[in-house]
C-alpha positions as a printed Julia matrix, in Angstrom:
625×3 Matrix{Float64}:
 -40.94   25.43   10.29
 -37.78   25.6     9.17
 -36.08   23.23    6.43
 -32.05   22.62    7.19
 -30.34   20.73    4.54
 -27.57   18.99    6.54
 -25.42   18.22    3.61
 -21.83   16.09    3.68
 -19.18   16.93    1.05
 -19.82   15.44   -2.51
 -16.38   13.73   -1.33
 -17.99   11.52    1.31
 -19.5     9.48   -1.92
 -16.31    7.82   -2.92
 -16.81    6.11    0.51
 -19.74    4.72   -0.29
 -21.44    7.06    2.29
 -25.49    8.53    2.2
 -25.7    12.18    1.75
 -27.68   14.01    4.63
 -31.19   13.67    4.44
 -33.72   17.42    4.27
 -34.78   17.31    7.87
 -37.98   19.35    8.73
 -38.18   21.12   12.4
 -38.99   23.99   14.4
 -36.73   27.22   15.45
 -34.76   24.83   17.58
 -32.94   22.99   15.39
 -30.75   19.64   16.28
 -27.62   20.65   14.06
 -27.84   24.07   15.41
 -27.85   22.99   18.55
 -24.98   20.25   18.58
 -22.74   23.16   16.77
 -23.22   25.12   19.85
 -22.93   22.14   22.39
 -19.42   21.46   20.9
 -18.6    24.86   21.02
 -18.94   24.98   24.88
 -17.04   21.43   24.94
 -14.12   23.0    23.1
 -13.32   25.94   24.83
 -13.53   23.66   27.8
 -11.08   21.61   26.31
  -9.09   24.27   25.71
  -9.24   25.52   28.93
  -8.44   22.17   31.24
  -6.94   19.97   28.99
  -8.96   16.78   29.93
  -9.35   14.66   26.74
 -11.17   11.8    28.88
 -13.89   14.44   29.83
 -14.12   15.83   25.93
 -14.26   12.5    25.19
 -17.32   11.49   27.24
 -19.4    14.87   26.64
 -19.11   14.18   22.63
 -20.12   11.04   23.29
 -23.1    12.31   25.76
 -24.19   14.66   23.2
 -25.1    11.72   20.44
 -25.9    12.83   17.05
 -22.77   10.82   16.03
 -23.82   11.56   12.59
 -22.72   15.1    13.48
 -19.28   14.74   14.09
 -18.06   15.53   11.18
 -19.13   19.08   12.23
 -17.26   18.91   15.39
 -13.74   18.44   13.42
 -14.42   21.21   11.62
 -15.07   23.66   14.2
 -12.74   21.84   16.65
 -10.23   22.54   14.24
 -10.85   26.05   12.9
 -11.15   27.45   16.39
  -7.29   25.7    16.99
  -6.26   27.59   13.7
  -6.94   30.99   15.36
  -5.82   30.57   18.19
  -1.92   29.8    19.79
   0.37   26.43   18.86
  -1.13   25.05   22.4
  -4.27   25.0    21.5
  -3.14   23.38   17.6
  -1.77   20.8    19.5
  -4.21   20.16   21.89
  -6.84   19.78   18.93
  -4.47   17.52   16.86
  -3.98   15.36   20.27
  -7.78   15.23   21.04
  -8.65   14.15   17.33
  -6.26   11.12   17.65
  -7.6    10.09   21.27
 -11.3    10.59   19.63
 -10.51    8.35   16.38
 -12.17    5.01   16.27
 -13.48    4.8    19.43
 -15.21    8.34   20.01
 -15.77    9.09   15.88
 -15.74    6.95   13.0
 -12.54    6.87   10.58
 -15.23    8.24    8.01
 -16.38   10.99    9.8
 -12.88   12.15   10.45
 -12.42   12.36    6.49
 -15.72   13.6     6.0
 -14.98   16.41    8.87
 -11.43   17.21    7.14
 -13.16   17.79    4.04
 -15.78   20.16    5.11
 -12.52   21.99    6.41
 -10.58   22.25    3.46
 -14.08   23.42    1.14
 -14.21   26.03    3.32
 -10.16   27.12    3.8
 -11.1    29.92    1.61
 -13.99   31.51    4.05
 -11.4    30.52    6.96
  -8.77   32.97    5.43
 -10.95   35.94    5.66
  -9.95   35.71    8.86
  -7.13   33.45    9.39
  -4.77   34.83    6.33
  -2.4    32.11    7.0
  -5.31   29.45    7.01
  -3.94   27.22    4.53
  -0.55   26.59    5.95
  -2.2    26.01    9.03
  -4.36   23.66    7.42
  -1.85   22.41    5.88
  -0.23   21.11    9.3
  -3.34   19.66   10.6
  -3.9    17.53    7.74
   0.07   16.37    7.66
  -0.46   15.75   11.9
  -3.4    13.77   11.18
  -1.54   11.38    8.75
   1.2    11.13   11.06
  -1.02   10.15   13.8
  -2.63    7.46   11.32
  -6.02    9.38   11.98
  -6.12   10.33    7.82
  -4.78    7.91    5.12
  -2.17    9.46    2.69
  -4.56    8.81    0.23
  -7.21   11.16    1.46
  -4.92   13.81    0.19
  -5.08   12.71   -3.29
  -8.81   12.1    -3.65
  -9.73   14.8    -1.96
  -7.48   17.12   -4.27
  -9.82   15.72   -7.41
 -13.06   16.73   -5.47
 -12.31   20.02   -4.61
 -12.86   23.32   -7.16
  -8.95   24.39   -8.45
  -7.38   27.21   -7.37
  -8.51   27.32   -3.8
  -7.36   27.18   -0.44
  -7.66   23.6     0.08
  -5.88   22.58   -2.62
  -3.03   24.5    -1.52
  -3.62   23.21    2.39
  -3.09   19.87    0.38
   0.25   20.48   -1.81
   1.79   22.15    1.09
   0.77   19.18    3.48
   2.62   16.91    0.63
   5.28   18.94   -0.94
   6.55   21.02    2.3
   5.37   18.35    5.3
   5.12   15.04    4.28
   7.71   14.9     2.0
  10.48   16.08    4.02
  13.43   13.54    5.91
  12.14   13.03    9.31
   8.84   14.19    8.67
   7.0    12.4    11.5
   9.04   13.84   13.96
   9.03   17.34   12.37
   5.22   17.29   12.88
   4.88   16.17   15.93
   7.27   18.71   17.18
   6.05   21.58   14.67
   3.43   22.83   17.7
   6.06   22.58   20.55
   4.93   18.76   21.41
   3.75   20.19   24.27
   0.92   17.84   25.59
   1.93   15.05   23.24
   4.71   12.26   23.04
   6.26   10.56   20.14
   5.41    7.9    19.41
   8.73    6.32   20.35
   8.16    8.11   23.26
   5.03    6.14   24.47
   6.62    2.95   23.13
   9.81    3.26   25.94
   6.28    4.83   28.6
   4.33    1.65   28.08
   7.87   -0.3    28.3
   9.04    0.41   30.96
   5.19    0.73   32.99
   5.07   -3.05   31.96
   8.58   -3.66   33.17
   7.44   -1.83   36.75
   4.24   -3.77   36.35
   5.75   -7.53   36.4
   8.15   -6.33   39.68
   5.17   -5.2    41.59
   2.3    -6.91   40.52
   0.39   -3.84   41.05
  -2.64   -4.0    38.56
  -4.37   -1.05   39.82
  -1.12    1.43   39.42
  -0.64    0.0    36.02
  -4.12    0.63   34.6
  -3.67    4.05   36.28
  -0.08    5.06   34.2
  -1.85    3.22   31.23
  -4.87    5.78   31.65
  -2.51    8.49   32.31
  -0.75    8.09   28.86
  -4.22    9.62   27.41
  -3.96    7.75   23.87
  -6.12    5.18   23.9
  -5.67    5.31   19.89
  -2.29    3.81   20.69
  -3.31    1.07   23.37
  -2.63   -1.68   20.79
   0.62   -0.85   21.44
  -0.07   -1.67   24.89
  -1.48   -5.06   24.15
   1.15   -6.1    21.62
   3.79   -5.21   24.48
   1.91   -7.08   26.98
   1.38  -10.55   25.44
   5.64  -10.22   24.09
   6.59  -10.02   27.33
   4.16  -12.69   28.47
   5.88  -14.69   25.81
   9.42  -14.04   26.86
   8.97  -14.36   30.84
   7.12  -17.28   31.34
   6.44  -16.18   34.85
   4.79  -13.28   34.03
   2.05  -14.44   31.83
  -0.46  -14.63   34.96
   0.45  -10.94   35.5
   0.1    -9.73   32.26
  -3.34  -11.81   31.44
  -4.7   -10.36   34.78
  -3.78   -6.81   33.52
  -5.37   -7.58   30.06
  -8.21   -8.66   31.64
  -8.65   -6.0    33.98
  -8.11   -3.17   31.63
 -10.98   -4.81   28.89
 -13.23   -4.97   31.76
 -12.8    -1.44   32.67
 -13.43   -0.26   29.35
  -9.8     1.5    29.5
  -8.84   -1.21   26.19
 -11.69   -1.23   23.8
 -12.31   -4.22   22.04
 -11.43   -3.01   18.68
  -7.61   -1.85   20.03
  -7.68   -5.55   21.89
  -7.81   -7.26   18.49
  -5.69   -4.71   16.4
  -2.85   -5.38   19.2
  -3.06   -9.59   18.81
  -3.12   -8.51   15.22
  -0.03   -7.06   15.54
   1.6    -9.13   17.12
   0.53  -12.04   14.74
   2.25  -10.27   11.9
   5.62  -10.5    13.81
   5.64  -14.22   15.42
   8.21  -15.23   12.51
  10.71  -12.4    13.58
   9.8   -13.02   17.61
  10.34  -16.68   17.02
  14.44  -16.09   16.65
  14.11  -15.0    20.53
  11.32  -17.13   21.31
  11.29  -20.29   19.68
   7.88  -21.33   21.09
   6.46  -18.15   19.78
   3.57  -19.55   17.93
   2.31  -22.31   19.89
   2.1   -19.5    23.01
   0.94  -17.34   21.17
  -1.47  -19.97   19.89
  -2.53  -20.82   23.94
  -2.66  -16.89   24.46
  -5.38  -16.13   22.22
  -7.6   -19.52   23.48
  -7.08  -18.3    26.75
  -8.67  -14.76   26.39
 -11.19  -15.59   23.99
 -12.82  -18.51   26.97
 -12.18  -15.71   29.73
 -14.3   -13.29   27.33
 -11.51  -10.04   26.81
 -10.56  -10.98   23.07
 -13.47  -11.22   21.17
 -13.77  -14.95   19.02
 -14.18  -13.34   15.57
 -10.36  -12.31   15.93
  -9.57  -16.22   15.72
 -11.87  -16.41   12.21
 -10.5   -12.87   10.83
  -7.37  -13.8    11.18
  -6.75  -17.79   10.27
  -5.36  -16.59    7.0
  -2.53  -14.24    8.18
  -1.67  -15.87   11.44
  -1.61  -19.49   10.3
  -2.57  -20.44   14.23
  -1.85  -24.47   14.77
  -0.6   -24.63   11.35
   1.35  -27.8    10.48
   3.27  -26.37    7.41
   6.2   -26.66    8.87
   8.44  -26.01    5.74
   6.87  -22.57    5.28
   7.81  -21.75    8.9
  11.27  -23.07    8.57
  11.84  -21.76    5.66
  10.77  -17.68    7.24
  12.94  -18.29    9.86
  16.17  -19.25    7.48
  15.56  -15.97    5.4
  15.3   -13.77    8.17
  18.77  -15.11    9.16
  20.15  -15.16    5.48
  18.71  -11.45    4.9
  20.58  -10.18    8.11
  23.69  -11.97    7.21
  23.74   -9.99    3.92
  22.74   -6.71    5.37
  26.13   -7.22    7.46
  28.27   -8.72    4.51
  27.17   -7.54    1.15
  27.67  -10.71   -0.89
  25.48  -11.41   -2.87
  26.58  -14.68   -4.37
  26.65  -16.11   -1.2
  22.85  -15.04   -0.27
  22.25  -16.42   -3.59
  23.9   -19.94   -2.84
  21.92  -19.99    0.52
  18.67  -19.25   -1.11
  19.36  -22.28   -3.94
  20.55  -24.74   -0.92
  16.75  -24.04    0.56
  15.69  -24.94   -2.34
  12.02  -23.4    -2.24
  11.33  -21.26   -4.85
   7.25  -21.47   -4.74
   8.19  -19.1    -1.5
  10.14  -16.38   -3.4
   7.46  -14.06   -3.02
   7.47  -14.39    0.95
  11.46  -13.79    0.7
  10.75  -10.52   -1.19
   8.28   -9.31    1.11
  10.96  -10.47    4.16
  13.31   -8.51    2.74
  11.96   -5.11    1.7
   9.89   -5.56    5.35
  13.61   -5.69    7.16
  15.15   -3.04    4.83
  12.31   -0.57    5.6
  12.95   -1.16    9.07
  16.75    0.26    8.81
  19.09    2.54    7.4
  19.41    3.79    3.58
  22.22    2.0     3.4
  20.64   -1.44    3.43
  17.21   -0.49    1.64
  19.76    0.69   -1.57
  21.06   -2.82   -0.64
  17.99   -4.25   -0.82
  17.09   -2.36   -4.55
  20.38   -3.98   -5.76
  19.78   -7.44   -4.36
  16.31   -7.71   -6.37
  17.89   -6.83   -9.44
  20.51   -9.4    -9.42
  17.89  -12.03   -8.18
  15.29  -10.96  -11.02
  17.98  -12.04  -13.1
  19.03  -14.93  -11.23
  16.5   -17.0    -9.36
  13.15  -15.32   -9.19
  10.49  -14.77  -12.14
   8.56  -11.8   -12.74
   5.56  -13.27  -11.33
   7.83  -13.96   -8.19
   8.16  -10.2    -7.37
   4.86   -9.46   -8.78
   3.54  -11.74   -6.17
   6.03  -10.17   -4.08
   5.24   -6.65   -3.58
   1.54   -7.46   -3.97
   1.89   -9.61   -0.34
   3.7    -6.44    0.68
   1.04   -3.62   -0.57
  -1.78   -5.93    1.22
  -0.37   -5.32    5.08
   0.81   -2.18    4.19
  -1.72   -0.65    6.55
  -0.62   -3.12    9.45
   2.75   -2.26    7.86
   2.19    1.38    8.85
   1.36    0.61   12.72
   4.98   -0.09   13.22
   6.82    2.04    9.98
   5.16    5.55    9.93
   6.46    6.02    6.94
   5.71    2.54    5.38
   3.67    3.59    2.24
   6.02    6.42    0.86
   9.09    3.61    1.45
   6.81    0.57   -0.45
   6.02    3.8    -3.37
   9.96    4.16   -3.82
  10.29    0.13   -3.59
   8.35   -0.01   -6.33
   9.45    3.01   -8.75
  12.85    2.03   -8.14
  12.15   -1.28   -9.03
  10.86   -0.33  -12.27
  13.91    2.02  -13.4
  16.04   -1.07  -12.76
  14.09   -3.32  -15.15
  12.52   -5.6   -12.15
   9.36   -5.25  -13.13
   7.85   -3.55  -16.24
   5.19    0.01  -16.15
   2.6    -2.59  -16.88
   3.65   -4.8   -13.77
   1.95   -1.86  -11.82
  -1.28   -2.07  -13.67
  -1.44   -5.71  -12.99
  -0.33   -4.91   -8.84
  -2.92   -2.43   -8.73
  -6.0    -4.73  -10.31
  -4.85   -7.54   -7.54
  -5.46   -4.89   -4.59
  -8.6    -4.1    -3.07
  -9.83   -0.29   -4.69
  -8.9     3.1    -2.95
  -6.99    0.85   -0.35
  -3.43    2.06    1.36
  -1.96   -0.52   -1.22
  -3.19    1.07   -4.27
  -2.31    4.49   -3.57
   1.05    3.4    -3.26
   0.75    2.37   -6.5
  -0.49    5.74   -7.62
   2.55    7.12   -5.57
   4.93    4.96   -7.06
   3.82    6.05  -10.91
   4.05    9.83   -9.49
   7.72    8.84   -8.81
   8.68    7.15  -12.59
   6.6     9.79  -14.56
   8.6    13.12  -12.58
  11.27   14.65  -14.47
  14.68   12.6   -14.39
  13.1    10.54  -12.33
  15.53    7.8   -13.39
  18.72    9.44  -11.62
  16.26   10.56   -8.8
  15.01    6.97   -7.85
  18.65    5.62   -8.63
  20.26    7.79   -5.81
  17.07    7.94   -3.48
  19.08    6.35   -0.72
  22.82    7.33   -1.66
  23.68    4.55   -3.37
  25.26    3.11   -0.23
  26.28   -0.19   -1.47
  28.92    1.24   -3.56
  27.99    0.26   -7.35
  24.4     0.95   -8.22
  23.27   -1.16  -10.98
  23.14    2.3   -13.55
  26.57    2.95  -12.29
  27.87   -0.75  -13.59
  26.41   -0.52  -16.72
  28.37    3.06  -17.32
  31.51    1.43  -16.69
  31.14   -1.54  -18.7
  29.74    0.61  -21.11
  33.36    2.58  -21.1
  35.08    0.02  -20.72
  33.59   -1.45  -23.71
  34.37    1.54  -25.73
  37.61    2.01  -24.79
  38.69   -2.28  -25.47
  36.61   -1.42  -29.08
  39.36    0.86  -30.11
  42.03   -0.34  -29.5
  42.51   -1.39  -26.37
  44.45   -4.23  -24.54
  42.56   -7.55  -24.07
  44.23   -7.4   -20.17
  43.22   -4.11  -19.4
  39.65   -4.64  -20.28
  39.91   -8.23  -18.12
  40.85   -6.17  -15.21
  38.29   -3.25  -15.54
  35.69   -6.33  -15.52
  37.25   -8.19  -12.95
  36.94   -5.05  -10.51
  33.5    -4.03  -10.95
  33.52   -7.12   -8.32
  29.69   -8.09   -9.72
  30.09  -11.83  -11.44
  26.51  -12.28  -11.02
  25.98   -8.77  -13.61
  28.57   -9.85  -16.15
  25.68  -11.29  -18.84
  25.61   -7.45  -19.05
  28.79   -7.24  -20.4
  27.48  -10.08  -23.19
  24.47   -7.6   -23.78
  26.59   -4.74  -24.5
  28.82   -6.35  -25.95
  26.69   -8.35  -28.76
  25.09   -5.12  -29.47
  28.48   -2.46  -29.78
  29.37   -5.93  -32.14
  26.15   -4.8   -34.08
  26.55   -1.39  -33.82
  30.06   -1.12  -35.05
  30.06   -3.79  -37.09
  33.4    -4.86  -35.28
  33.53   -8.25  -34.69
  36.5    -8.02  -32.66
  34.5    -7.66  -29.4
  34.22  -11.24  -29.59
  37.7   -11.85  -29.17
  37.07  -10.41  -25.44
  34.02  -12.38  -25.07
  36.21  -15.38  -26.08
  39.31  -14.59  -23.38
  36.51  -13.95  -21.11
  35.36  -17.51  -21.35
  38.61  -18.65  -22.13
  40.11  -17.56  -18.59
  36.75  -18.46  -16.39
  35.76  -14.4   -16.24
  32.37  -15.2   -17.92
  30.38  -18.22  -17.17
  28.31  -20.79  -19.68
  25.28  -19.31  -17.44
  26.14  -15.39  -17.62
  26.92  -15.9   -21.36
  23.48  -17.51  -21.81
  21.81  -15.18  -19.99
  23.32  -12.45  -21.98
  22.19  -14.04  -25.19
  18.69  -14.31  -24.07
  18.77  -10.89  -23.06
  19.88   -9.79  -26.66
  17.11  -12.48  -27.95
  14.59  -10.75  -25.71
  15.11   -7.29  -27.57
  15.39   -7.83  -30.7
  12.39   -6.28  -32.27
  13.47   -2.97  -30.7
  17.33   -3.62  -32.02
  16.27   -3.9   -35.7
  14.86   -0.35  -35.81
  18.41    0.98  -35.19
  19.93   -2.38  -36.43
  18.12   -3.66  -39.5
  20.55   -6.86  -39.64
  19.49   -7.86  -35.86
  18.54  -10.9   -36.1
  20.9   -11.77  -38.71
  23.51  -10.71  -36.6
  22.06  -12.59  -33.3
  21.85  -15.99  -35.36
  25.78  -15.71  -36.56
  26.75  -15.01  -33.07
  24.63  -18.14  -31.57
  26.28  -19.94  -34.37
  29.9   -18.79  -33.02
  29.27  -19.26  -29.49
  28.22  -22.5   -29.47
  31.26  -23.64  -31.67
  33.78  -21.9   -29.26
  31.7   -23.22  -26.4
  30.63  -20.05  -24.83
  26.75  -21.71  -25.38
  25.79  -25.29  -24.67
  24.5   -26.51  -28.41
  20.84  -26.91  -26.75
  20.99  -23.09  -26.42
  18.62  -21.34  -28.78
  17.94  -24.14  -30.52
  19.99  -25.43  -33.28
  21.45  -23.21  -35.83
  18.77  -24.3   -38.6
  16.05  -22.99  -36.18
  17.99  -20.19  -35.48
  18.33  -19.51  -39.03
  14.57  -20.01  -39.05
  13.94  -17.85  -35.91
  16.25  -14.99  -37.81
  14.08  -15.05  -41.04
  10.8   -15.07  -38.98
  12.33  -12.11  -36.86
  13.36  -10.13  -40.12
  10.2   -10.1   -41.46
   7.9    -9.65  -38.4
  10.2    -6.15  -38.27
């Protein structure tokens, strides 16, 4: 009798998986003779290009807890063979995920490849470039999360193949502008559409569908689109135009209910495309008013007639908010969505900030955060660097730390659902985040606190991980400040250089007016308590109390509000401790300032207390330094 260990990778155990147990049996073993039944399936595959009939003889063979196997040697035949065949295999492992073989077993079966990249390049000497592309294809086709790359990196031996297959995949692939489409197309795109392809397919099949009424001809071009992987898409489609022709919602339930019982929409791609569509009923509701309550009748509807299984309704209370009678909450998404495109058109942000005030809701700044980065990842450079800029000034305006805390910890949970419509959603949410941090938005220790809030090894927490990868690089400040152009014209480090200069050159000896001007055309009222930071602290510096003068025309001619001067104050207040190791007079120097402001009338005599307790807070200050 022979004794086969069937092992899995020791990487399969951050999953939470069982190792392989020793299996006892004769000559004819089962492993043996699965690795040799797939082997005949392949080159099948190869050969006619049916992935409906690969499909069903994997699934005929059983031993699901083989298929991690069947990767592997799906994939390292591909690797020695033409770009056809690469892209047949990266085709077949996307129409095989979820449905066919686990998401686990897909990891599990990429790992086993990349352990053994260095056998595969015995014969393959180009085997971890090849490997390389695979595993960047597979997270473009949402078959392998990003952050399978990183853990798998940590439980592999170093130097090896596979740990080159993986910095290539990141550094040379995944990396790159476009990199979705320069995947897809990498093997010729031969057998495979885009996926904006199949979007405009299933489209315009529904369009032709609602015309004709033919529900036999539609589940036949649905069928013929061979990614059943993507049928959500399908669904999601389906039920929107439902929504928006109310004359074709007979059609399109018949169609959904037709293709369920066929088997030709699985049950699992049913629910992730209501899902979907759930996320989006705030945006669909500008087009659609009625959006929820239809959507609301929709899902009733095909959970009695039996093709949308009833635990969607219970899984998804929370994030769909069906029937629910908050009707602020849903008034209030609706208005942001409208102020958020009306300042992706105009750029003025005093006015977005005057709209958000005139809601006056500020328990939902979180949701407006989440609104807006959602929007901006959805467009052009332009109005994410937009978007960067606008959560500075409103960190400093309206919203709290805790509100984009809250904020970007709504947006790292449905980053995954995020991800079925953005490809790229977690590398944009990674730069969201770092960039947020070189602009003083949120602190280092801001991510620790997003990352404990998030469920472990989840999309949202390697994003996390990503977005420290991003502050710790090298000049990573100048990096994340120009990681989409700039396109709003000042970035926030470019205002504080020319404040900064013009500062200098009004400190010696320049003309009050000129220095006026150079403020006045920075064009950013909302930034000038910078100009009262910088100021109060050159003051310091130089021991040149003259920079009050400006401060003082400032005020005196409307430049500089009570409320920027405050908030420049507090600013200096904040950072004190750090001041008086360059400054040993800090606080001193704060309290005579507060002193002078508030008899000039730059600061309201509530400000900072009175000047006793600011005397007081400047003694306690002194020594605590």
């Amino acid at each position: 009798m022979l004794m086969v260990l069937a092992r899995l990778p020791m990487y399969c155990l951050t999953y939470g998986l069982e190792r392989y147990q020793l299996v006892g049996s004769t000559a004819s073993d089962p492993l043996d003779n699965f690795k040799k039944s797939v082997v005949s399936i392949i080159e099948e595959y190869f050969s006619a290009g049916d992935v409906e009939l690969a499909a069903f003889d994997l699934g005929d063979l059983g031993s699901s807890n083989y298929h991690p196997y069947f990767i592997k040697r799906l994939v390292s035949m591909a690797m020695d063979r033409h770009d056809k065949e690469k892209e047949m295999a990266s085709v077949l492992l996307s129409a095989l995920y979820a449905d066919v073989i686990s998401p686990a077993h897909i990891r599990d079966g990429f790992f086993m490849l990349l352990e053994s990249a260095d056998d595969l390049a015995v014969d393959i000497p180009d085997a971890a470039d090849i490997l390389a592309l695979f595993l960047a294809r597979a997270v473009v086709d949402d078959i392998l999360p990003l952050a399978f790359l990183a853990r798998a990196r940590k439980a592999l031996l170093e130097p090896s193949k596979g740990t080159q297959a993986i910095q290539t995949a990141e550094k040379s692939y995944l990396s790159a502008p476009h990199h979705a489409e320069l995947v897809e197309k990498k093997w010729g795109g031969s057998t495979h559409f885009t996926v904006e392809e199949v979007k405009k397919k299933i489209a315009y099949l529904l369009r032709e569908y609602v015309e004709n009424g033919d529900t036999i001809e539609a589940c036949r071009c649905i069928r013929q689109l061979s990614v059943s992987f993507f049928h959500h898409e399908v669904v999601k489609r389906a039920l929107i135009l439902a929504m928006e022709i109310r004359k074709a919602e007979p059609l399109i339930l018949k169609l959904l209910n037709e293709a369920a019982e066929e088997g030709l929409i699985s049950s699992s791609q049913m629910i992730k495309g209501f899902s979907r569509l759930a996320e989006s009923l705030d945006d669909l509701a500008l087009d659609v008013p009625l959006a929820k309550s239809l959507f609301e009748s929709l899902v009733l509807r095909a959970i009695s007639e039996g093709w949308l299984d009833a635990s969607f309704m219970k899984s998804s209370d929370e994030d769909i908010d069906v029937g629910s009678t908050d009707e602020k909450l849903r008034r209030y998404k609706e208005e942001v969505v409208t102020i958020i495109h009306e300042y992706f058109l105009s750029d003025d942000i005093p006015e977005l900030i005057r709209s958000l005030e005139d809601l006056g809701a500020p328990e939902y700044n979180p949701i407006f955060l989440k609104r807006l980065i959602t929007l901006a990842m959805d467009r052009k450079n332009r109005e994410k660097e937009m978007a960067s800029v606008l959560l500075s000034v409103l960190h400093i305006e309206i919203f709290s730390t805790d509100d984009i805390v809250n904020g970007f910890v709504m947006l790292l949970e449905s980053a995954e659902d995020t991800a079925l419509d953005i490809l790229d959603a977690s590398n944009e949410l990674a730069l969201f985040l770092a960039r947020a941090v070189i602009d003083d938005v949120l602190a280092p220790l801001n991510l620790e606190d997003i990352a404990c809030r998030l469920i472990p090894n989840c999309t949202g927490s390697e994003t996390v991980r990503m977005a420290r990868s991003l502050i710790a690089a090298r000049h990573a400040g100048e990096r994340l400040l120009r990681c989409w152009g700039g396109g709003t014209g000042w970035a926030v480090e470019d205002a504080k250089d020319k404040i900064q200069k013009l500062l200098e050159e009004y400190e010696s000896g320049g003309v009050v007016s000129e220095a006026l001007q150079c403020i006045r055309d920075l064009g950013m009222p909302f930034f000038n308590h910078e100009v009262v930071k910088k100021a109060l602290v050159m003051a310091m510096e130089k021991k040149n109390d003259r920079i009050l003068d400006l401060l003082q025309e400032c005020f005196n001619v409307g430049l500089i509000t009570i409320n920027q001067m405050t908030k420049g104050f507090s600013r200096i207040k904040d950072s004190l401790d750090d001041l008086a190791l360059d400054i040993p007079n800090a606080s001193k120097k704060f309290t005579s300032y507060v002193e002078h402001a508030q008899k000039k009338g730059w600061l309201l005599p509530s400000s900072f207390g009175s000047s006793g307790d600011a005397a007081d807070s400047s003694v306690l200050l002194a020594a605590a330094s």
